[in-house]
C-alpha positions, 0 to 999 in steps of 0.5 A: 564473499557475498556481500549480503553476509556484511548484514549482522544477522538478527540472531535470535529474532530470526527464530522468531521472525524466520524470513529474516534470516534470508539474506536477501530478503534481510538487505532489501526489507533494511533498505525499504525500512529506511525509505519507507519513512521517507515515502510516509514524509512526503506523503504527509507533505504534499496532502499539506502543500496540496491544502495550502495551495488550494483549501479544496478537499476536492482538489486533495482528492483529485491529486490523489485520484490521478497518482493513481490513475495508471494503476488503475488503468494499466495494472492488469498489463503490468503483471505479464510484464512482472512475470517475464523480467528480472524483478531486482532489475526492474526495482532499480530502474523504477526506485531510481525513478521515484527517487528522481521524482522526489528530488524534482518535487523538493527542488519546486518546492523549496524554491517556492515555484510549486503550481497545482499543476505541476504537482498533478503532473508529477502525481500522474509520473509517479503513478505511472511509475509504481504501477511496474513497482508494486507488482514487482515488488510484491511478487519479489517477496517469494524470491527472497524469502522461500515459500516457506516463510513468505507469509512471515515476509509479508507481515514483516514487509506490512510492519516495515511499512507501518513502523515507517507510518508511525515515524513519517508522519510524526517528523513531518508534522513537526519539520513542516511546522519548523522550517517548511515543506521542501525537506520532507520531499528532499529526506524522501529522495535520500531515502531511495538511496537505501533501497536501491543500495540493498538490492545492489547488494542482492546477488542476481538469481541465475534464473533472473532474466526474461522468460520471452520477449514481450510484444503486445500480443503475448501482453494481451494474451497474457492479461486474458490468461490472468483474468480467466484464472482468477475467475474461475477461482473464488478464492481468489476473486472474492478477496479481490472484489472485497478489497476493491469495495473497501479501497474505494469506500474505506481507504481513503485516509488521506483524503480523509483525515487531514480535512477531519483534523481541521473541520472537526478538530480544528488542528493543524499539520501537527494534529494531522500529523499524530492522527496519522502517526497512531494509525501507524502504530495500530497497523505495526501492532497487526503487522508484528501479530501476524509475523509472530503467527505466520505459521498458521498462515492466513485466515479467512476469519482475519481477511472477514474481521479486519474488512468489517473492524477497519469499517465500523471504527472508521464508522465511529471516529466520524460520530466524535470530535475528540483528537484523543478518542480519534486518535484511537480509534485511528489506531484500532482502524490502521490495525483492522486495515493492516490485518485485512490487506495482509492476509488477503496479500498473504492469501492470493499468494499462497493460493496462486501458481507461480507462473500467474504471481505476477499478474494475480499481484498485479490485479491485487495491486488494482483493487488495493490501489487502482481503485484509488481514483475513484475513492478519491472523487467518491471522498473528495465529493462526500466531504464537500456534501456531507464534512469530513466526519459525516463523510466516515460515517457514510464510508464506514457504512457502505464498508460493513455492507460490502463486507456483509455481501462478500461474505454472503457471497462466500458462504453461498454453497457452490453448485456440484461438480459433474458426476465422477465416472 
């Protein structure tokens, strides 16, 4: 019996939400529900532990910054790597490894030894980490759940993750205020033990293996192979530029929000951690839109409106200093955010070959997160000048004028093909 049929099927949800009614894809968005809030706890944790050991927004910035270091580096290799090797393999190998990393990470910490270099180091581990998990996982989307109802999986993959914000954030604010930091590291590790255990349960593909062995030759040719495709499609590139633009200016909510809750709010760990909580609930909401809606599949309209939302709001949470005005316009920018990032995901998919998933995923996993480095410095340096809330204001602004140029880049008419014979 396959043990995937032991998952009660979500009935008449499934008409609704028809990827749920994949097996496969039903046991792995169950285990990446349950450790995605362990994921958004010890997000929320370390952003505090880094303030308590410093006070620098700058140095919150530069843990960041080097978390993602070698996705920014490395991610254009990764995708031939994503494209050759059985993807459910290679999850188990990379979410042992994070689980691995957040049990160091409480041990540390719970035994009151943590030093700002150590955590810098276990950033740049789990960097490197996520750099083979990203890509992976989202170019194992398809595999679960079908061509047919891949846009309804990603938004349901955008709601898992946005559920989890709203429930991370929210405990770790409170657990850190009760008994401290170290449990909300120790919750996450567990956490990994129910994804690892849904992709146990996921038979292997009979096609699940390696295509060819990898050298560094077919890696490079492979890199280049990548590259050229997305550039000679517009399509395609133009949603990766914008999402870099945006990355690096826009979403830099975790550097940002924490020092805005205690410059501009005056608050705690607590206010942080409801900031946090109500863009969640805003992203969850356009995630949950979107899966209702997958049929139409993605919109250029959404990808333009989502880029131009997530920039004004955060544009205008930076004019204002109430924690109840912010924290709805947090959740207005989470639900912009969501609606860009997952239609532009749903859009690259649906528009790339199967043989370039992989390497097309891992450039959208640069631009979405690689980029992160630099928009950290950039938000770390801007608060140091400007505060936190003149820091969005500014942020907000370059966002709409990157949106302005994307989209006169797109409207641009494209020269004429050559004469058909």
């Amino acid at each position: 019996m396959d043990n995937t049929d032991t998952i009660p099927d979500p009935g008449r949800l499934s008409r609704v939400f028809p990827a749920l009614g994949q097996p496969r894809f039903r046991a792995f968005w169950l285990g990446q529900l349950v450790s995605l809030v362990g994921t958004w706890m010890q997000n929320i944790g370390l952003s505090w532990l880094v303030l308590q050991l410093t006070g620098s927004p700058f140095l919150l910035g530069l843990v960041t910054a080097v978390q993602f270091v070698p996705v920014m580096v490395f991610s254009v290799f990764a995708g031939p790597f994503v494209d050759r090797f059985p993807k459910r393999r290679m999850l188990l190998v990379t979410q042992t490894s994070l689980l691995v990393l957040a049990a160091v990470l409480a041990l540390i910490t719970g035994l009151g030894v943590t030093q700002y270099w150590m955590i810098l180091v276990l950033s740049f581990v789990l960097g490197c980490v996520n750099t083979l998990d990203i890509p992976t996982r989202q170019s194992f989307i398809i595999e679960l759940s079908g061509r047919e109802h891949l846009v309804n999986a990603i938004s349901l993959n955008s709601a898992a993750f946005n559920a989890a914000r709203i429930v991370g954030p929210a405990v770790a604010g409170v657990m850190i205020g009760l008994i401290g930091i170290a449990p909300c590291f120790l919750i996450n590790a567990f956490s990994f033990l129910a994804v690892i255990g849904a992709l146990l349960l996921i038979p292997a593909s009979p096609s699940s293996r390696a295509k060819e062995p990898a050298s560094f030759r077919s890696v490079g040719q492979g890199v280049g192979d990548g590259l050229a495709y997305v550039a000679q499609k517009p399509a395609l590139l133009l949603p990766l530029l914008l999402m870099g633009l945006l990355s690096t200016f826009v979403i830099n909510y975790n550097v940002f929000v924490p020092i805005f809750a205690q410059q501009r709010l005056e608050g705690g760990a607590l206010h942080f951690g409801l900031l946090m909580t109500a863009m969640g609930a805003g992203s969850l909401v356009a995630a949950l839109r979107l899966a209702v809606q997958s049929k139409k599949g993605p919109q250029v309209r959404s990808i333009a409106l989502g880029a131009a939302g997530m920039s004004f709001f955060l544009l205008l949470t930076g004019l204002q200093g109430n924690f109840w005005i912010s924290a709805a316009l947090m959740a207005a920018t989470g639900y912009c955010t969501i609606t860009c990032a997952a239609s532009t995901n749903s859009w690259l998919q649906l528009h790339t070959e199967d043989r370039m998933r992989g390497r097309v995923m891992s450039l959208y996993a640069l631009m979405f997160g690689g980029v992160t480095p630099l928009g950290s410095l950039y938000a770390g340096q801007a608060i140091d000048g400007l505060g936190a809330a003149g820091a969005m204001v500014l942020s907000g602004g370059l966002g709409l004028v990157s949106t302005l140029a994307i989209g006169i880049a797109a409207a641009r008419p494209k020269p004429p093909g050559p004469p058909s014979v």
